[in-house]
C-alpha positions in Angstrom: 9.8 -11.3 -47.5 6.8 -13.0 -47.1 8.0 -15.3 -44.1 9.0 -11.6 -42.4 5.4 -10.6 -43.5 3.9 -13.7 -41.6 5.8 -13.5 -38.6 4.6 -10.5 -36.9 1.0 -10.9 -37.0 1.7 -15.0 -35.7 3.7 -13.4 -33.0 0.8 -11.3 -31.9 -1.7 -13.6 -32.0 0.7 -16.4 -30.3 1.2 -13.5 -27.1 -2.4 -12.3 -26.9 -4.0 -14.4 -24.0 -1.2 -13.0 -22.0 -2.6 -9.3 -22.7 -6.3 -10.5 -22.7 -8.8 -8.5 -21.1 -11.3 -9.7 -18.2 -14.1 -11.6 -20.1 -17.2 -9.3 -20.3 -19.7 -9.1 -17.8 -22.5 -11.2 -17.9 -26.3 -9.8 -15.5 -27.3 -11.8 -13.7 -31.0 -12.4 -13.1 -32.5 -9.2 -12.7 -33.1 -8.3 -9.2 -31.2 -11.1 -7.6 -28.1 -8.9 -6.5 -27.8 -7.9 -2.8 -25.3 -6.4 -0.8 -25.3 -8.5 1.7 -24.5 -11.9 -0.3 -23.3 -10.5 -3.0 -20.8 -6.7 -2.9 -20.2 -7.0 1.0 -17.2 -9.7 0.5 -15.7 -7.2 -2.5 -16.1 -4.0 0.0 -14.8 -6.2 2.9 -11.7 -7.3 1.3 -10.7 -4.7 -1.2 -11.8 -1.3 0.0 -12.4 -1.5 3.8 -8.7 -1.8 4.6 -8.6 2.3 4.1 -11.9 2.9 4.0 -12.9 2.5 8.0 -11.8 4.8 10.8 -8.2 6.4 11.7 -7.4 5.4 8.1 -6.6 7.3 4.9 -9.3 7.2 3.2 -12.0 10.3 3.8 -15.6 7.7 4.7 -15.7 4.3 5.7 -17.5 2.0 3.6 -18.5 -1.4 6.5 -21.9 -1.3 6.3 -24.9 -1.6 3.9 -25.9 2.1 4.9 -22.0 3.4 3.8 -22.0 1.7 0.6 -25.2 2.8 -0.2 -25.0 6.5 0.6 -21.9 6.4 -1.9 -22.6 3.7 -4.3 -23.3 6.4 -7.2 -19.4 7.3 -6.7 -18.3 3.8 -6.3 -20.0 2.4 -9.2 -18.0 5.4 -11.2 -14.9 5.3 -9.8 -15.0 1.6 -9.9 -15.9 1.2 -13.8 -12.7 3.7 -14.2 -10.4 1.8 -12.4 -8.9 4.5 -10.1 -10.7 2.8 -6.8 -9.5 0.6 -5.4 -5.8 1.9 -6.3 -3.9 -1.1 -8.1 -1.8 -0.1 -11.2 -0.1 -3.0 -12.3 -1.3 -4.2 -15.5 -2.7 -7.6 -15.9 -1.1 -10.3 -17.3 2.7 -9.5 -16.6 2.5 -12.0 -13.8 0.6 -12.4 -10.2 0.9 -10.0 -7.6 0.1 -10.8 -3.6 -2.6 -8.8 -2.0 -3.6 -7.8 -5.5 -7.1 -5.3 -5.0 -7.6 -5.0 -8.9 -10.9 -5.9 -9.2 -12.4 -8.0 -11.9 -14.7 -7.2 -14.9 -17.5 -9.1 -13.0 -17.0 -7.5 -9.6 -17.7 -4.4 -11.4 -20.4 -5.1 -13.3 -22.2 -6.2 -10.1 -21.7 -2.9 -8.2 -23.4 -1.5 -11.7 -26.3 -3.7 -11.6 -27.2 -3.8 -8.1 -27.1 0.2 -8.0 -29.2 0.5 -11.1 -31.8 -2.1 -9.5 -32.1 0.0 -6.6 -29.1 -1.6 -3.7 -31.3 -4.3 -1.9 -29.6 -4.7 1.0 -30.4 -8.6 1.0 -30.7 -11.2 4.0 -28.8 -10.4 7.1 -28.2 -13.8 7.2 -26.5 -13.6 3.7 -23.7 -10.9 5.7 -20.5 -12.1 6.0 -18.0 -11.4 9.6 -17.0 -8.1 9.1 -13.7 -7.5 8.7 -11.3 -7.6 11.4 -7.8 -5.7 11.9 -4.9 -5.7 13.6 -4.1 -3.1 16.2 -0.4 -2.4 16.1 2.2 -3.8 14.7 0.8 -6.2 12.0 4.1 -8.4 12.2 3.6 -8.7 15.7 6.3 -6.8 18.4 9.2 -5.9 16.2 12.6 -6.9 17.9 14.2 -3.3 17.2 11.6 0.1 16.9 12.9 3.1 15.7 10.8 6.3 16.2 11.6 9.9 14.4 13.1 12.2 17.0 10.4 14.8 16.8 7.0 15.7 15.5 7.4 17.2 12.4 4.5 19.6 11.5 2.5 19.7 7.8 1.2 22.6 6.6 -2.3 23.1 6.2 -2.3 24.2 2.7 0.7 24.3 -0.3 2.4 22.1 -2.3 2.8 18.2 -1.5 5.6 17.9 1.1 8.5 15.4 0.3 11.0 15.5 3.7 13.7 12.9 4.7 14.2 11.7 8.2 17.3 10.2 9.7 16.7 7.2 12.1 20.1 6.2 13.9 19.8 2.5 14.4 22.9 2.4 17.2 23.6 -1.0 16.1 26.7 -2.9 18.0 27.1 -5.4 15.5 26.0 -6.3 11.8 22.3 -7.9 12.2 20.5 -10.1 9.9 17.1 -8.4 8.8 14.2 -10.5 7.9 11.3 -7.7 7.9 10.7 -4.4 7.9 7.3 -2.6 8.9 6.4 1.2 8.5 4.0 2.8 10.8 2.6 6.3 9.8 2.6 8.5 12.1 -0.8 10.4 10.6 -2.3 8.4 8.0 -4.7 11.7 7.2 -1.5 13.2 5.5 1.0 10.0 4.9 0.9 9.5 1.0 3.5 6.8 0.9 7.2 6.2 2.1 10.6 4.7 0.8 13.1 3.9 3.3 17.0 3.4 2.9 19.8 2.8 5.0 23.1 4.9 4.6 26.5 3.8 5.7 28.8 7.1 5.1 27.7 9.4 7.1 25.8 12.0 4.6 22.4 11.9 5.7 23.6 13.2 9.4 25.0 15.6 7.6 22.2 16.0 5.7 19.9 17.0 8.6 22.5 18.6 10.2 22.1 21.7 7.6 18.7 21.5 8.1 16.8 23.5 11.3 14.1 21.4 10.9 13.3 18.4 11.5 15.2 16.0 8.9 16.3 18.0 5.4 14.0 18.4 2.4 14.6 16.3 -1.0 11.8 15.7 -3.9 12.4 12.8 -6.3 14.5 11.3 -3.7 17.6 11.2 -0.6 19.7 13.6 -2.4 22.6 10.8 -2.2 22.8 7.3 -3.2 22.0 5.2 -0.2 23.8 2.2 0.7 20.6 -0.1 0.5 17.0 0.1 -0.1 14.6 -1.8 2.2 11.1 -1.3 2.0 8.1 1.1 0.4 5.2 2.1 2.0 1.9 3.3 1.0 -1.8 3.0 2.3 -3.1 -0.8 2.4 0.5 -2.2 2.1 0.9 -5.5 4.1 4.5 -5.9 5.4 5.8 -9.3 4.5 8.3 -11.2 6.1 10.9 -12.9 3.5 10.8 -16.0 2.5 13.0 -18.7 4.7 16.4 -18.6 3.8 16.7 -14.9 2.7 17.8 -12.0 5.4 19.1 -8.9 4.4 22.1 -7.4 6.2 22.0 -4.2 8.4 25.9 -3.0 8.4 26.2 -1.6 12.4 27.5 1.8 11.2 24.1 2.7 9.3 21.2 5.0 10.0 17.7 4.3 8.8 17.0 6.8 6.1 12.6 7.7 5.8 11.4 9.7 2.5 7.9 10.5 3.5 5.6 11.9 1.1 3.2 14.0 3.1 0.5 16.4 1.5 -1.5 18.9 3.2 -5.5 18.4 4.7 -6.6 21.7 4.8 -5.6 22.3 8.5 -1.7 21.8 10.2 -1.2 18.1 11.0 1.5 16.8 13.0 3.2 13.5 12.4 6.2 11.2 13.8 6.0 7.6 12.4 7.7 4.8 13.4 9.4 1.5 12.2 9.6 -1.7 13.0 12.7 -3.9 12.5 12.7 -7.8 12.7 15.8 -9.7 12.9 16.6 -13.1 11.8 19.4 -15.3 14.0 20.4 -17.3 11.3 22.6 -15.8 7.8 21.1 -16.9 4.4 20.1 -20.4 3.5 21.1 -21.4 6.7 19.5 -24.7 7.8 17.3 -24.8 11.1 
């Protein structure tokens, strides 16, 4: 009994740095924190990807001025951990393109906003940062484009639709990315995409008068494969050398969108990009 009595508390103490907390923030000196040197490179890389124009998000935030006319709300949301969006908890391993931000970047954004936002030294200003037009995996080999607009309401419920993509494929091909491009990003909430060998998803949309069928919580059949998610600030990745997927030639390209409404009709038809690989799994050059 008292081994059993001794074991749980060792155990807990023996896994807690892999559950620890951000160490606490330490000020700095008062009145040395500027935007420019200081919060530009956290805004730059963790909120600007959705926060500049033709994004989702509603303001940009690329410059002193736009991080200063909103700072009350960033220091807020910030501090609550709902901005920028990153729900994985820490400590259950490292995550690429992680935008979780750090006890110490937050404590910054509350300082500097309580010691009145100096803008700081333009010299201190990092290059803003730059984007890619397009495709951000460069030209895919195979783009597949939804047959027709399909139109949001301006008001109501969140929309969840499924659209089928035939892919028209002549032979089985070896698939070593996938990229989704929204076709509105004012409405685009995020997107799963699936491929479906049978048949069912024609028929499917084929019930349907509208463009694609309606399905919450998911296809409405199970799908032969699942390739990708999407949701704002995603980066497509390639995979890793030596891994492809296979595309079977007798499947269609399945797209659950989750679209929700902007207070006026919005029309959307989003595409995706398809890059193939030459060479099967763990092939050598």
């Amino acid at each position: 009994m008292k081994v059993q009595k001794l074991f749980w508390p060792l155990l807990l103490l023996l896994a807690a740095p892999m559950f620890a907390a951000d160490a606490p923030y330490v000020p700095k000196p008062a009145g040395t924190l500027t935007f420019n040197k200081d919060l530009a490179p956290i805004v730059f890389k963790n909120c600007a990807i959705c926060h500049r124009p033709g994004e989702v998000a509603p303001f940009p935030l690329l410059t002193y001025e736009d991080v200063r006319k909103k700072a009350r709300g960033i220091v807020r949301v910030t501090e609550e951990r709902y901005m920028p969006p990153w729900h994985a908890e820490p400590g259950f391993g490292e995550f690429k393109d992680s935008r979780r931000l750090s006890s110490e970047q937050i404590g910054m954004f509350r300082q500097w906003f309580d010691e009145g936002m100096k803008p700081g030294r333009p010299a201190d200003l990092p290059p803003p940062p730059k984007f890619v037009e397009g495709w951000m995996l460069g030209q895919p080999d195979l783009v597949l484009k939804m047959p027709q607009l399909f139109t949001v309401p301006a008001e109501g419920p969140d929309v969840y639709q499924c659209f089928v993509l035939p892919m028209n494929l002549k032979e089985d091909k070896y698939l070593n990315a996938v990229e989704f491009c929204p076709g509105n990003r004012r409405v685009a909430h995020h997107a799963l995409l699936f491929t479906d060998v049978t048949g069912t998803v024609r028929q499917f949309d084929a019930k349907d008068p509208g463009v694609g069928y309606r399905s919450f919580g998911g296809v409405g059949f199970k799908p032969s494969a699942d390739l990708t998610g999407w949701a704002p600030s995603n980066y497509p990745r390639r995979l890793p050398d030596g891994v492809v997927r296979i595309l079977k030639k007798e499947s269609d390209l399945v797209i659950q969108s989750h679209l929700h409404p902007s207070s006026k009709p919005e029309q959307s038809q989003s595409q995706v990009g398809l890059y193939f690989s030459s060479k099967p799994a763990n092939e050598s050059p």
